[in-house]
N, C-alpha and C positions, 0 to 999 in steps of 0.2 A: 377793341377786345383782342383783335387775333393779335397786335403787337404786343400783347403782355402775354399768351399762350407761346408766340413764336420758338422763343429760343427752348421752350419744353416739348415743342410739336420737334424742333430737330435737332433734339436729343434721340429719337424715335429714328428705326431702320426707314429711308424713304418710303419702301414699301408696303411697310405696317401701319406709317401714318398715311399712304394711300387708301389703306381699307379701314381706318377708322374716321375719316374725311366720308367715306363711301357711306358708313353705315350711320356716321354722324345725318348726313343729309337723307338716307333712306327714312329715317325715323326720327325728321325734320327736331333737330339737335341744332340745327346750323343756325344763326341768326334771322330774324327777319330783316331785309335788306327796305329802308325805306328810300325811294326813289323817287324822287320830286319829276325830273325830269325825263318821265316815261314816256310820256306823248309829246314832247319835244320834237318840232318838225324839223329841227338842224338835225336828227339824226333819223327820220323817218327813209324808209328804203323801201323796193319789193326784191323777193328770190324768188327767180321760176314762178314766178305770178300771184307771190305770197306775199301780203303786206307784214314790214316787218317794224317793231318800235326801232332799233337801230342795227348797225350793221356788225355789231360784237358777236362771233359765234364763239363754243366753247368746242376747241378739236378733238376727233380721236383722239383717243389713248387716256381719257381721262375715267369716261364711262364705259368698259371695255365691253361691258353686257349689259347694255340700258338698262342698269336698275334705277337711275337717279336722273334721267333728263327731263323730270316732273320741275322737281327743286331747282334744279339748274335753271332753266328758265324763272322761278320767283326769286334767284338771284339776279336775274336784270338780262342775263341772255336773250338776244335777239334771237340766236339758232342756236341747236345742239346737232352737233354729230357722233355717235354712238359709235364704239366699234374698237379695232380692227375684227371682223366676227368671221371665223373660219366653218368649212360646212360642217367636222365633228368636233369635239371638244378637242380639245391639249391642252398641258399643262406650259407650254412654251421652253425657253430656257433654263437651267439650273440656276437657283438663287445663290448669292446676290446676282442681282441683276439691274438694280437701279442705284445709283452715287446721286449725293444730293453735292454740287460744287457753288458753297456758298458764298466763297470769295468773289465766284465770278456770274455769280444770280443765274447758275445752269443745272443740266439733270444732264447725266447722263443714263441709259438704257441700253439694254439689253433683252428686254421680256422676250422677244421671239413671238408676239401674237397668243398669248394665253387667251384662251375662249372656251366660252360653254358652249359654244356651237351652234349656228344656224337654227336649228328647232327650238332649242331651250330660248333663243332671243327674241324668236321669233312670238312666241308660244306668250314672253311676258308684255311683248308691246301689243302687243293684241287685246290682253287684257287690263292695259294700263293707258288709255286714248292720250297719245302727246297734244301737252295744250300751249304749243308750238310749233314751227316747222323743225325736223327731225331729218334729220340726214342720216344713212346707213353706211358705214366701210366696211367694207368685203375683201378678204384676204383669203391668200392657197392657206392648207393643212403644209405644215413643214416636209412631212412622208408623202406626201401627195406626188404618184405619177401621171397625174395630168392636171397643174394646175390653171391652165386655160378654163378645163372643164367646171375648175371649184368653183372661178368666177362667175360663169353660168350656174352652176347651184344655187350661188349669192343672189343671184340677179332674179331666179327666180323662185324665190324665198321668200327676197326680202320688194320684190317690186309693188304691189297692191300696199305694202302697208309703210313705204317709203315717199318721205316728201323729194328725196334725192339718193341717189347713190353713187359711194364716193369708191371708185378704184383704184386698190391701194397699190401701188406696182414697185412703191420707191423706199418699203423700209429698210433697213442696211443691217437685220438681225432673221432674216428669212434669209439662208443662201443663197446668189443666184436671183433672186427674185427683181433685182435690177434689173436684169436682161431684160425686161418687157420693155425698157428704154429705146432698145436698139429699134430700128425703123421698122424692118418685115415683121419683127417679134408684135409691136405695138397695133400693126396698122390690122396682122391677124387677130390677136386679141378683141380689137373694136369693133371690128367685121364681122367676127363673132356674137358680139353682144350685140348687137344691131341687126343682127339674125335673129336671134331671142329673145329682142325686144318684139319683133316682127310677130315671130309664133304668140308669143302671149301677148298680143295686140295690145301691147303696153307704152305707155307715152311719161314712163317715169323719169327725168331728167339723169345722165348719165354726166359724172364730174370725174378730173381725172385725178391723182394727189402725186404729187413728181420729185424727185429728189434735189436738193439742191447742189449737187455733188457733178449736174451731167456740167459735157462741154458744149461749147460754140458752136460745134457742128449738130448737138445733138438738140440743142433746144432750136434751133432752124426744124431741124426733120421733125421733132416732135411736134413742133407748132402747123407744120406744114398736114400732118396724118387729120391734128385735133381738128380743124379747119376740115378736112376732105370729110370727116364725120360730124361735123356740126356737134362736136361735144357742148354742151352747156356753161359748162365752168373748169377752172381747174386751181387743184391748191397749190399752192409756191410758198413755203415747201417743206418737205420732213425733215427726220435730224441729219444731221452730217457726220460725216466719219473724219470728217476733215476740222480746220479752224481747233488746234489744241495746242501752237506753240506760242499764243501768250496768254495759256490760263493759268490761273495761279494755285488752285486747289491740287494736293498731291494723287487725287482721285484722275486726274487728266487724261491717263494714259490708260484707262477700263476701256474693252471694246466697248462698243455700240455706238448708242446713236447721242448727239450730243443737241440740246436743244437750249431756247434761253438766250439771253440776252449776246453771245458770239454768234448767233447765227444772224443779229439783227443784220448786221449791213450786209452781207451775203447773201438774205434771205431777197432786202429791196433791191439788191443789183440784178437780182435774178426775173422778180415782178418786173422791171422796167422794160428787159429784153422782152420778155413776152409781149408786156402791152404794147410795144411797139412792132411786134410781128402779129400779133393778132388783132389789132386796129379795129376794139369796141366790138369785136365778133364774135368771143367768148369771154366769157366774166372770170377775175380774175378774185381768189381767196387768200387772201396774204398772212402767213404765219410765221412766226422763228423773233421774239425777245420782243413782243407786246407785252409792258405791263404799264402804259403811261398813256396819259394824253400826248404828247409829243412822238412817241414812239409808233401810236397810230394814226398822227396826223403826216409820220413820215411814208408809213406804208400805203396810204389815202395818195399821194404827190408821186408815189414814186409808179402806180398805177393800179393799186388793187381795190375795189369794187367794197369787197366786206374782208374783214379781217376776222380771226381767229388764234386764239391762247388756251396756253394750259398750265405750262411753267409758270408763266409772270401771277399765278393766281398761287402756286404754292411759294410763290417768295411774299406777294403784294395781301395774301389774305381772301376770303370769298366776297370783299365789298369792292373788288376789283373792277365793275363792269361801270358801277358809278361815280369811282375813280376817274376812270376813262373819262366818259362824259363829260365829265364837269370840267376837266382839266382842259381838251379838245375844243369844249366850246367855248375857253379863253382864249384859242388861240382861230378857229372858226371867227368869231366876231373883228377882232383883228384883223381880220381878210376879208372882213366886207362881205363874208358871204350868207345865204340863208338856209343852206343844207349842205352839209359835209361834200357832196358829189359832185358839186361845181370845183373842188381840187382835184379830184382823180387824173391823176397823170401829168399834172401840172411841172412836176420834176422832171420833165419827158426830155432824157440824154440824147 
């Protein structure tokens, strides 16, 4: 069905057909997704001590104020992450703000973090029990003079009613906001939060989300900080400001952040360095041009744990998650194996 909607969904400004997607699934509009292969022990996994049907999460940026990670998961999602959610509302950046680049199956972005804010997100998961593992991204207010402090806000806001919380440090549409990459910037931030985990004698997993943009020296130090705090996980990775000179949509050149199918081999060069400097001691969330079975059997080898998308679902449709599956477990049986996690890292450069 969504191949015969498609080319009338984008004809739609990206972001209008983001909120009609939104309120499509709020007031379950969307398809029922039937899924044979739910309890399929080739894709059975845990997070943070959660059993999961499979390792497909749906990332930030989709659900920006968990109105809809009910539906999300009866679309086949293993995990939702809600967010990026700042402590007061904004409205983010000036529209436009999102290019859809069809040629090259990418988005690019601009939003700046639009949020209703910490309370109002807070306020509706509370009253809406996720019947899934839920993952929370916490980001600064853009005006914010101390946004160390915002992420403590997040952190304890969203800690009691989070199965994870994910820190966002690496979007490329927050000024500055990379600087938490650098080492003393990072190692204060964690130090922080692990003080605050302390006060509110909270043991809610802490995940990092990292740019895919840093260098050589900095994914050493950063791997080196994650490690001295026993971070839980970390995502690899958000969009890029980089990877635009062989796209082919005349959209190419829009600041922000470019996600989708150019970020794919970027994204796994970047999982492998990790997984081989973190050596199975933090879990690894692999994101940047999943819309395939192949595409996640490569970010599964190249060393990431569970995978996550958002793009590949507004090119591929919302039957995307069973896509995956089915496609994966062609190539799983193939390999002689009996759960996706016997590959993990197998690609190991």
């Amino acid at each position: 069905m969504f191949s015969k909607f498609r080319s009338l969904i984008f004809k739609i400004d990206p972001e209008t057909a983001h909120t009609l997607a939104i309120k499509s699934l709020k007031f379950n509009f969307a398809p029922n997704i039937f899924d044979e292969s739910k309890n399929d022990p080739m894709f059975q996994t845990a997070l943070f001590g959660k059993k999961l049907h499979n390792p497909i999460g749906m990332a930030a940026g989709f659900d920006k104020n968990a109105e809809v990670y009910n539906p999300l998961f009866k679309l086949g999602f293993g995990f939702v992450e809600v967010g990026t959610i700042t402590p007061l509302e904004q409205y983010g950046n000036p529209k436009p703000r999102v290019f859809r680049l069809v040629e090259d199956q990418a988005l690019i972005n601009r939003l700046g973090f639009n949020s209703l804010g910490a309370k109002d997100v807070s306020s509706r998961i509370r009253s809406n029990t996720p019947d899934g593992l839920l993952g929370i991204n916490i980001g600064p207010n853009k005006d914010s003079k101390d946004r160390l402090n915002d992420y403590l806000i997040g952190l304890k806001t969203f800690h009691n009613i989070a199965d994870y919380i994910a820190i966002n440090i690496s979007s490329p549409n927050t000024e500055n906001l990379r600087n938490f990459h650098e080492q003393t910037k990072l190692d204060e931030l964690l130090n922080s939060i692990e003080q605050e985990k302390t006060n509110l004698k909270s043991e809610v997993p802490i995940v990092v989300k990292i740019s895919p943009d840093v260098s050589e020296n900095q994914v050493q130090q950063i791997s080196e900080i994650l490690l001295k705090y026993q971070v839980k996980a970390i995502i690899v990775s958000n969009t890029t400001e980089d990877n635009r000179e062989n796209l082919q949509n005349i959209s190419k050149h829009q600041k922000g952040g470019l996600s989708g199918k150019p970020l794919e081999l970027k994204s796994n060069q970047l999982i492998n360095k990790f997984y081989n400097l973190l050596k199975n001691k933090i879990d690894i969330i692999g994101v940047g041009g999943v819309d395939s079975g192949e595409s996640a059997y490569n970010k599964f080898l190249a060393g990431a744990n569970y995978i996550q998308l958002y793009t590949g679902m507004v090119f591929q449709g919302p039957n995307i998650v069973v896509k995956i599956k089915k496609e994966l477990k062609k190539l799983l049986i193939n390999d002689g194996v009996k759960n996706f996690k016997e590959i993990v890292g197998k690609n190991n450069n």
